[in-house]
N, C-alpha and C positions, 0 to 999 in steps of 0.2 A: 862923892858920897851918894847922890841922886842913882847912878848909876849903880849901885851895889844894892841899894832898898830895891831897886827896882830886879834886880837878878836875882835877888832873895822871892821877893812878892812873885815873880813870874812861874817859879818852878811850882809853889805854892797854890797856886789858883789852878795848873794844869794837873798836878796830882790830885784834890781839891773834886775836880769835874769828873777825873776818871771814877773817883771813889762813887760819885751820886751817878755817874751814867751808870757802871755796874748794879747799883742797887734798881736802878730803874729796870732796868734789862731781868733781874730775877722778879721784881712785880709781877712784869708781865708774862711769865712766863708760868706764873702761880695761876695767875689770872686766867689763863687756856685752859687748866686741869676742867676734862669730860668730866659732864653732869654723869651721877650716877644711876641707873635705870630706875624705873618707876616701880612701885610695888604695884604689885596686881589691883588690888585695893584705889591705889589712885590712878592706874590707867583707867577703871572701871568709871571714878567718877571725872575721871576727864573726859570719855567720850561720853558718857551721860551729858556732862556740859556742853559738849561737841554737839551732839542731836538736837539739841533746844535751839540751835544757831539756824538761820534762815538755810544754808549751804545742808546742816545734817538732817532739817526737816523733808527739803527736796529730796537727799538721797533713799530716805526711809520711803518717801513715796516712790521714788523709780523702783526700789529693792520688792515693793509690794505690787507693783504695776504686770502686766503679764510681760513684755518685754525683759523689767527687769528677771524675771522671775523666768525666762526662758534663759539669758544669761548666764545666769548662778547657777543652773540645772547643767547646763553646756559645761560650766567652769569644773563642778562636781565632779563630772563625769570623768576627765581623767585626772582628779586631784593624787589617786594612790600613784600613776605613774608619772606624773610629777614628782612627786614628794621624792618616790623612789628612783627617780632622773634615770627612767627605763627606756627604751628605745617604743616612738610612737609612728605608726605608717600615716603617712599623710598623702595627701592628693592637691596640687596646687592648682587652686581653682581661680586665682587673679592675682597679677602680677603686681597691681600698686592699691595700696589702699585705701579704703574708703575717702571719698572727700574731708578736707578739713582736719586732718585726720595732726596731730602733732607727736605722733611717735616716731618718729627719724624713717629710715628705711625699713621695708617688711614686703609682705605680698602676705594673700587670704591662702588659708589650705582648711581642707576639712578633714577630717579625725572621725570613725564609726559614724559616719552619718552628720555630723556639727560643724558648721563653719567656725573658724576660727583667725582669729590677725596674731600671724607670727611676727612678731618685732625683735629686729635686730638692734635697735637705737639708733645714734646720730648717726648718719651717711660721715663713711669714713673709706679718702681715695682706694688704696689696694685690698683694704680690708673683704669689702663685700665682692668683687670682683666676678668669683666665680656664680654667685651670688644671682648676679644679673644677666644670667645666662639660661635661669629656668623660665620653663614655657607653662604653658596654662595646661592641664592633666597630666605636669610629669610625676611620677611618682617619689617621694622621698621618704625617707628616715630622719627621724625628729629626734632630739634630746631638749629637754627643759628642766632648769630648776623652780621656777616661778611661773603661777599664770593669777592674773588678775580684773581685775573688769572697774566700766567707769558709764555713770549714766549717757555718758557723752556719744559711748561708741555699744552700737547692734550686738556684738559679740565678743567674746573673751577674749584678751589679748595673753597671748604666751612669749616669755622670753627663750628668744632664740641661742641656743648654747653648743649645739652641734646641727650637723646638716649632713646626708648622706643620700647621692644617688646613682645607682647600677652600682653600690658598692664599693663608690671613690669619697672620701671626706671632702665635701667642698665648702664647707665653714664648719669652724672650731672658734669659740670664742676664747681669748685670751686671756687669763687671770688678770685682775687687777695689781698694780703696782703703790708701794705709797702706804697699804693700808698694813693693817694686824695683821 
């Protein structure tokens, strides 16, 4: 008899678990659904919030300082061929960069006269390769989608997205994977 309640009870407690594991598994899967973007209105007074913070007071003072204010003037200056990810001549003026410096691999190049830190990001084995081959006044062809700047660092930093020189591609960067 013992042995029958118990082969009744057994099947019962494992269907039982499945049912609440499942339900647990779609929680959390509720639970992941992306925040939805900010209205302009509350971006506006989230960084208002942001600047009152010790970290946004500093930066409004680097943004005001002549350094910063040579940066931002740098960054400007090829913000339309940016935006428009047009091809930019550069001149590689140092192979590694600046001390301290935590943006993965790069070298300095300058652009119409402005120095600039091209950043490729984390140092990756076959990736940069060809990469590590330029010398200091070779001349290159640039592509970027982004450039941006940080009190931290002298001059604008640009993401490195294409690379061209005597007219061979020797970095292309790779789509990402994973995303939308």
């Amino acid at each position: 008899m013992k042995k029958i309640v118990y082969a009744m009870i057994l099947p019962l407690m494992v269907i039982s678990g499945l049912v609440f594991a499942k339900r647990d598994i779609k929680n959390d899967t509720s639970a992941r659904v992306a925040q939805k973007p900010l209205s302009a209105a509350a971006r506006k007074a989230e960084l208002k919030k942001w600047e009152a913070t010790p970290e946004g007071i500093k930066f409004k003072k680097w943004e005001a300082s002549p350094e910063g204010k040579k940066v931002l003037a740098g960054a400007a200056k090829i913000r339309k061929q940016v935006s428009a990810s047009s091809n930019m001549e550069a001149v590689v003026t140092a192979i590694s960069l600046p001390p301290g410096s935590r943006l993965g691999f790069g070298v300095m190049a300058r652009i119409n006269g402005e120095d600039y830190i091209l950043s490729f990001g984390p140092e990756k084995p076959d990736e940069f390769r060809q990469l590590h081959n330029l010398k200091v006044n070779d001349k290159i062809i640039i592509r970027s989608h982004f450039v941006s700047y940080a009190p931290k660092y002298s001059y604008p930093i640009i993401s490195g997205d294409y690379v061209e020189r005597d007219g061979k591609i020797i970095y292309k960067r790779t789509p990402g994977t994973g995303g939308c």
